[in-house]
C-alpha positions in Angstrom: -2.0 -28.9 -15.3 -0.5 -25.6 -14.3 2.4 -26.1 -12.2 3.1 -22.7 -9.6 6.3 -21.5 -8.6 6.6 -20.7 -4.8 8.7 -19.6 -2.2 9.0 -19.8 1.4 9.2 -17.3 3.8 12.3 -18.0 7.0 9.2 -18.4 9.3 8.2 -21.5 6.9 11.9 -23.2 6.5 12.8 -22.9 10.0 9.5 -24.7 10.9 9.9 -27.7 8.4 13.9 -27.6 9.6 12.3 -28.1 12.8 9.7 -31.2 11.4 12.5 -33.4 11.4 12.7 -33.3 15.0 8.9 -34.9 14.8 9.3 -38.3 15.8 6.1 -39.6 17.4 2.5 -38.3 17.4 2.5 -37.2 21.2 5.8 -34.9 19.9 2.9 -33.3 17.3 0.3 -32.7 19.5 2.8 -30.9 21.6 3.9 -29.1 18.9 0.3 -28.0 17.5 -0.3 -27.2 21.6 2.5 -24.6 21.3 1.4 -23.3 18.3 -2.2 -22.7 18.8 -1.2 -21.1 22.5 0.7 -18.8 20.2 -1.8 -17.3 17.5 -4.6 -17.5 20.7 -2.3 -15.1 22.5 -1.7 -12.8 19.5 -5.7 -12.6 19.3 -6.0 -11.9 23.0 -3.8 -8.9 22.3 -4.9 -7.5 19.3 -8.5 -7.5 21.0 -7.3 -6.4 24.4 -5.8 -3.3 22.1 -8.9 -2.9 19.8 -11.0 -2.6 23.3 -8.9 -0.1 24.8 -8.0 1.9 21.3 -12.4 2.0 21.3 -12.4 -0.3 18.1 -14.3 -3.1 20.1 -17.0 -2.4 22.7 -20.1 -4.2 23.6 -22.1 -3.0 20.8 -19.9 -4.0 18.3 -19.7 -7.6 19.9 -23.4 -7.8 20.1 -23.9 -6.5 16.8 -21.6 -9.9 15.7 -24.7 -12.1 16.6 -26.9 -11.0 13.9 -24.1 -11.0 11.2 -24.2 -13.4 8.5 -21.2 -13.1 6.1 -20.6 -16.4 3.8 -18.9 -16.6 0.2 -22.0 -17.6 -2.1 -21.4 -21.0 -3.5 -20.7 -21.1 -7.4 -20.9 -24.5 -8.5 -17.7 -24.6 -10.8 -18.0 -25.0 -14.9 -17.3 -27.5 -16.3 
């Protein structure tokens, strides 16, 4: 087995410095609340910009119907 050296960034140790204030599941979902209400406000933005910058418009959205983008599978070798 290959072992990998990482680090963490001070976003990543102040948020597990902050687990240990975690004590009960209700304190999680809270959590989780506050953080997903955080990355869906930086999308608002960043769209609200890319609409008024002219990056986004209506035919770009509608043009995302017919788009079918996926990874193709490889099954692994064994």
């Amino acid at each position: 087995m290959i072992q990998q050296a990482f680090s963490l960034n001070q976003a990543q140790l102040q948020l597990l410095d902050m687990m240990s204030f975690i004590k009960t599941s209700e304190a999680l979902r809270d959590l989780n609340k506050v953080i997903s209400d955080y990355f869906v406000k930086k999308a608002d933005e960043e769209m609200t910009k890319m609409w008024n910058e002219g990056t986004l418009n209506e035919e770009k959205i509608e043009s995302f119907r017919n788009i079918h983008e996926r990874t193709a599978y490889k099954k692994p070798v064994l």
